[in-house]
N, C-alpha and C positions, 0 to 999 in steps of 0.2 A: 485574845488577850487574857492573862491570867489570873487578873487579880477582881478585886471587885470592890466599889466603895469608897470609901476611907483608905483603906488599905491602899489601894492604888496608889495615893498620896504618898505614903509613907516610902512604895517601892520606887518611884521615880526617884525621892529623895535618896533611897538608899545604892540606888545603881544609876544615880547621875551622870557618876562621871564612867557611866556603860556598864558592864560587866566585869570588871577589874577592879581585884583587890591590889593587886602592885602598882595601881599609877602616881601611886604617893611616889614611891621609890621612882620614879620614872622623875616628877616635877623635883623630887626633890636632889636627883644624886644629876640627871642630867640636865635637868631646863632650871632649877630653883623656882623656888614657891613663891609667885608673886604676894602670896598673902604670909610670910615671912618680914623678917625684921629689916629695919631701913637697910644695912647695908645689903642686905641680899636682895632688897629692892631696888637700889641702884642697881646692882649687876644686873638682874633681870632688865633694869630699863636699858642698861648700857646692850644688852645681846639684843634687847630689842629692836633697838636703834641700828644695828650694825646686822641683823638678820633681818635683809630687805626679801623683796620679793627674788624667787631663783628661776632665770631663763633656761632655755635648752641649751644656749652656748653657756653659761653657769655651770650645769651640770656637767655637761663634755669637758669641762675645766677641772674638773670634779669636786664640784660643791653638793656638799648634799644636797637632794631635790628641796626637801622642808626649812634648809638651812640652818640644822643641828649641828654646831660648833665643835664634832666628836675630839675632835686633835686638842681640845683646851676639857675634855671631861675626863673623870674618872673610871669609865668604861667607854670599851669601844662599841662600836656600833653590834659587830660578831656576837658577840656578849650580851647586850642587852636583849640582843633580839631573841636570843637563848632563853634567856631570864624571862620573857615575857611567856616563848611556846611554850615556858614549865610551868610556870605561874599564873597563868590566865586561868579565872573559871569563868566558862563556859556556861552561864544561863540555863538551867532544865527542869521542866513542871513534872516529866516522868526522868528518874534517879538512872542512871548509867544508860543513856539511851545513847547518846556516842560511840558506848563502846560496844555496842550491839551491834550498830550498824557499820562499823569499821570492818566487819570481815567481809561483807557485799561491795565495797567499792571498788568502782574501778581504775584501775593505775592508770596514771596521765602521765604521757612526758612534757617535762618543764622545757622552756627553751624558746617558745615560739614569740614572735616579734609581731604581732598585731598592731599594734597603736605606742607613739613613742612619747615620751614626756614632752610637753612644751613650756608649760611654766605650772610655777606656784606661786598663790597670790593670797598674801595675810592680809590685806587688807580687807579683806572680803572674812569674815567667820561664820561657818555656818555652824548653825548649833542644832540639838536634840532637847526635846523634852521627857521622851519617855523614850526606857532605853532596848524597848520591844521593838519600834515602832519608826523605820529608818527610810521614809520614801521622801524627803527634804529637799531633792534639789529635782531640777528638770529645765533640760535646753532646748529650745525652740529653734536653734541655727545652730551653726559651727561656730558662731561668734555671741552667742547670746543665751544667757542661762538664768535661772528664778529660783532662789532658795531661801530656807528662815534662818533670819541672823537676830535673836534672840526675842523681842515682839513686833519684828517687821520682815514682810516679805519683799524681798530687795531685789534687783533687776541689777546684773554685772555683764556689762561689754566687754571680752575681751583681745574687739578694735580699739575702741575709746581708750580703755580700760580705765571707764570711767564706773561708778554705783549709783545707782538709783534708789529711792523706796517709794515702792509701787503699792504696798499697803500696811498701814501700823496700827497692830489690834489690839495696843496697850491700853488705850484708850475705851470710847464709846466707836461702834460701828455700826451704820442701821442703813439701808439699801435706798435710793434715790429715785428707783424706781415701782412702781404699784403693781403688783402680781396675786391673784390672789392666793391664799395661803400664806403670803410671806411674811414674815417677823417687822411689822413696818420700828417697832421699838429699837430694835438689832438686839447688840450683844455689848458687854462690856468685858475688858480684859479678858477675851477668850486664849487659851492656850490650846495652840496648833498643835496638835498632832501628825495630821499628816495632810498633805500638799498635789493637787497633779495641775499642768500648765500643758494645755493645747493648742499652738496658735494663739490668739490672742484670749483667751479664755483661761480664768486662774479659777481652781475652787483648792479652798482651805476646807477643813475639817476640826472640829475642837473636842474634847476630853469632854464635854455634856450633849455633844452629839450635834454640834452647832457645823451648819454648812453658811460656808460664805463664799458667794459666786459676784466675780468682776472681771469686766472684760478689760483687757489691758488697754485696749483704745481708746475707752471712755471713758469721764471725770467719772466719781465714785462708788458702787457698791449696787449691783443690780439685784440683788437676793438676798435672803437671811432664812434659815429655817430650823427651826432645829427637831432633829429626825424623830426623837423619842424623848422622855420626861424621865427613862426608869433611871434608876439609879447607876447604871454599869452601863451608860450612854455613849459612851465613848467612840472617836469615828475612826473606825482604823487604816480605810482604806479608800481611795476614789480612783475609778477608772473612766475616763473618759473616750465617748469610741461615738463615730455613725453608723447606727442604725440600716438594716437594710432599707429601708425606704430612703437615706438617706439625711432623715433628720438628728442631730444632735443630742447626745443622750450623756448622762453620767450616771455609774454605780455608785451606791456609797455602803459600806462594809461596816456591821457595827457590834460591837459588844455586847447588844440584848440579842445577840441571833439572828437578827433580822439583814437582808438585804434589799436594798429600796434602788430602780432606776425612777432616774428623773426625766423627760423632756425640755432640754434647754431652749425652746424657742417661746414656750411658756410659763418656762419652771415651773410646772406641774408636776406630782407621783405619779408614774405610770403602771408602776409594780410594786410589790413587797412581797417576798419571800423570806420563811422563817424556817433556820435549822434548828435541830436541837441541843445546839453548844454556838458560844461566841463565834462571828467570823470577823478573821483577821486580814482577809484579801481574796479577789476577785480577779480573774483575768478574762473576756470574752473574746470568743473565736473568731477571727479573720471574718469569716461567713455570718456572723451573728448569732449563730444556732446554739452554740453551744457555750455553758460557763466555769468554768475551775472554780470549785469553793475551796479553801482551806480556812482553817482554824483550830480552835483547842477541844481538838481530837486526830490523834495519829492518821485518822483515814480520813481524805478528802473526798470530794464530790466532784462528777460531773454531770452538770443538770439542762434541761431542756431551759433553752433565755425567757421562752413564753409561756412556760406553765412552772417552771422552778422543781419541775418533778425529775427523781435521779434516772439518771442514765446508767450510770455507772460508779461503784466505788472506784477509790485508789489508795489501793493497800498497801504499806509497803513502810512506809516512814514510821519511826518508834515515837516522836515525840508531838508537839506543837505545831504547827506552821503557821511561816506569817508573809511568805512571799510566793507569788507564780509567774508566768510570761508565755504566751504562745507564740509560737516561729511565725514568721509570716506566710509559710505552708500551709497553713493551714490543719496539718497533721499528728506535727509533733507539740507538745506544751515542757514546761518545767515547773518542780513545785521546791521552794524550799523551808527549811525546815531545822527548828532546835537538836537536831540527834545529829546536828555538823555536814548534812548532806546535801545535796540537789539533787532530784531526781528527772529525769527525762524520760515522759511517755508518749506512745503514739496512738493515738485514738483506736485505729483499728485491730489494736490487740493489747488491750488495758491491763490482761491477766499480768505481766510483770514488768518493772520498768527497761528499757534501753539500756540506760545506762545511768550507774547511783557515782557521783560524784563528790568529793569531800575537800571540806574545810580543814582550817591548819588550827584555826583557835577555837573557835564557837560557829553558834545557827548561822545558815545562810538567810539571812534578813531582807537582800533584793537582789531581783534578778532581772536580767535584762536583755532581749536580740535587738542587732541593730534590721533596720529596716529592709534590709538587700536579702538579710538569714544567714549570713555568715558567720558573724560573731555572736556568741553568748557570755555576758560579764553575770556574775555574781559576786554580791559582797557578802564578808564575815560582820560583826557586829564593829571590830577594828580590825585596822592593818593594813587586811589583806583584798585584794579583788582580782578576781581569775579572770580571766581571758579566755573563753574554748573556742577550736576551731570547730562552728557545729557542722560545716558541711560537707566532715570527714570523720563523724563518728566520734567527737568530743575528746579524741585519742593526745591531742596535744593541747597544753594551754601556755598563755602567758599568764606569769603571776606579778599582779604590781604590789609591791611591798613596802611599808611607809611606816607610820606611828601616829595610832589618834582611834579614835573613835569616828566610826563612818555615819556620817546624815543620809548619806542619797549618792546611786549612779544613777548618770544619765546619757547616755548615745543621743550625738544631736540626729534630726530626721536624716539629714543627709548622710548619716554613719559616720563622718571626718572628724566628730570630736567627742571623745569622752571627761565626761566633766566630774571629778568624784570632791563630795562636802566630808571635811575631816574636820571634828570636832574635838579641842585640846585646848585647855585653859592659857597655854603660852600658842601653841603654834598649830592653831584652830585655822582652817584656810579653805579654799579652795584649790585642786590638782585638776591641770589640763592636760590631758595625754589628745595626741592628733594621731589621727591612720595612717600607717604606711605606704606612703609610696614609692614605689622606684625609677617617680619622677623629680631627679634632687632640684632641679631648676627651678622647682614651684616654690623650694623655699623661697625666694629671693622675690617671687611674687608675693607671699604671700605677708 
């Protein structure tokens, strides 16, 4: 993460609404500005009213997915999306690192059908706080997803389709159960930075380094810790995995350099490891052996899980990074990263990536395989979210294309659902894209 401070404050504020200077022109020439004068708050209420949620047979009917009223706006959709790949800046701590790395990528063909829209649902908003910092949503089924809808973590069935809030940190939060080390005091008003949900297991993360662990099954709050005092505390990242023994562990990724795992069956520190620059995400290997560091420094790490000593650089990126994922092979990982790329490497020959992949507007901010290895999603900061086919060499993707600022993808375990959090002052939602099959029958089951 890049800022430090104070300062942080000021840049959340200042790139709230993400990394776009045009989304004025966006709220205001296509959606109107809810915070506009009555009459234009009527119409906003009227579109709101009449921009319900859009099913799959919606869209085959051809409604826009998000339900953008383009036929009644002053530009068409072709155009704005124009306006936007010109106008978009793109977020960078190192000055032209985009365009550095655009002569190593490798071309993909567009075209491929992985996973198809199923619905979009306003009623559900998922939002960001900090606009580095985009792991916000995560589903546990094909029917069941957890994400932050401004200070509560909320629970969306999309059987029932009904919402839940499964935890609200506006308040005071202090843990129900006695561990020792833990914060028996809690937290007040803590701001989520970042989110991971495993099973029934939710840990949040806060901007002072605050971890908050609750199991979904249980009435309220098993844990409170918070990781470090320094000033630049901030949590960027949590990966939850077992352990090769088996037991239950979580990383947590932070702004002072440090990485800490936990033992969740006692909520204990079991490790801390310290790099020489902020880390902004952790991914560990299938096997446990091994970990992806990234952060603010162009070259990643990959380090032994029990002694935190390098293995290997990873050279290659020009800018930041704040996202990784390893295949469930065990062999290949992904790192992404503010110079607009994804990279793809394989342990056994680190010396250059596989294959560098590229974004349409900004950093790749999360990345994701679904469970089986076949698919890899990456999302841009907005927009956009790729699709690669990974078990043909990343040569073909789907690109899902939208409007908004991105919170979080997520593959549910089963791979059947991708769930993307879009974050937009009018048309802020949740998108359900389902896998393909070329079984049509199941629609009707399902």
């Amino acid at each position: 993460m890049s800022h430090e401070g104070d300062e942080m404050e000021n840049v959340v504020d200042d790139y709230e609404m993400g990394e776009v200077d045009d989304d004025i022109y966006f709220r205001a020439r296509v959606v109107g500005d809810s915070e506009s004068d009555d009459e234009d708050d009527d119409e906003y209420d009227n579109l709101d009213n009449k921009i319900t949620d859009t099913s799959a047979a919606d869209a085959r009917d051809g409604k826009d997915i998000q339900g953008i009223p383009w036929g009644r706006l002053s530009i068409s959709r072709e155009k704005y999306r124009q306006t936007r790949l010109e106008q978009y800046k793109n977020y960078e701590n190192i000055p032209q690192s985009a365009e550095g790395s655009e002569k190593v990528c490798k071309p993909t063909r567009k075209g491929g059908k992985y996973y198809e829209f199923w619905q979009n649902t306003r009623s559900v908003k998922s939002t960001i706080l900090h606009f580095q910092l985009r792991n916000l949503v995560w589903s546990t089924s094909k029917h069941d997803v957890y994400l932050m809808s401004h200070f509560s973590i909320i629970h969306w069935s999309s059987l029932s389709g009904k919402k839940t809030e499964v935890l609200n940190v506006s308040g005071h939060v202090a843990p129900c159960e006695k561990h020792p080390g833990s914060l028996l005091e809690g937290f007040t008003q803590t701001q989520v930075s970042t989110l991971a949900v495993r099973d029934t297991l939710l840990i949040a993360g806060g901007f002072q380094g605050e971890l908050i662990c609750k199991y979904i099954d249980r009435p309220g709050v098993s844990y409170c810790s918070r990781t470090t005092y320094d000033d630049n505390a901030i949590t960027n990242a949590i990966d939850i995995y077992d352990s090769p023994s088996g037991a239950a562990h979580f990383m947590a990724s932070n702004n002072d350099c440090g990485v800490r795992d936990f033992d969740l069956e006692r909520f204990q520190l079991s490790k801390h490891f310290c790099f020489p620059w902020p880390v902004n995400h952790t991914s560990l290997s299938p096997d446990g052996k091994l970990i992806v560091i990234v952060g603010d420094n162009p070259d990643g790490v990959l380090v032994d899980s029990q002694t935190g000593k390098t293995v290997a650089p990873l050279s290659g990126h020009l800018d930041f990074s704040f996202a990784s994922a390893w295949h469930p092979d065990g062999h290949t990982f992904a790192t992404g990263n503010q110079d607009k790329t994804c990279r793809i490497w394989d342990v056994r020959n680190l010396s250059k990536s596989v294959a560098v992949l590229k974004g349409n507007l900004g950093a790749i901010r999360s990345i994701r395989f679904t469970s089986d290895g076949k698919y890899m999603a990456m999302a841009e900061p907005a927009d956009f979210v790729h699709v690669y086919d990974a078990n043909n060499g990343y040569e073909k993707e789907q690109e899902i294309d939208f409007f908004g600022e991105i919170s979080g993808v997520s593959f549910s375990p089963d791979t059947e659902s991708l769930f993307i959090g879009v974050w937009d002052r009018t048309y802020g939602s949740l998108l359900q894209y389902n896998r393909c099959r070329n079984h049509l029958y199941l629609d009707s089951l399902l």
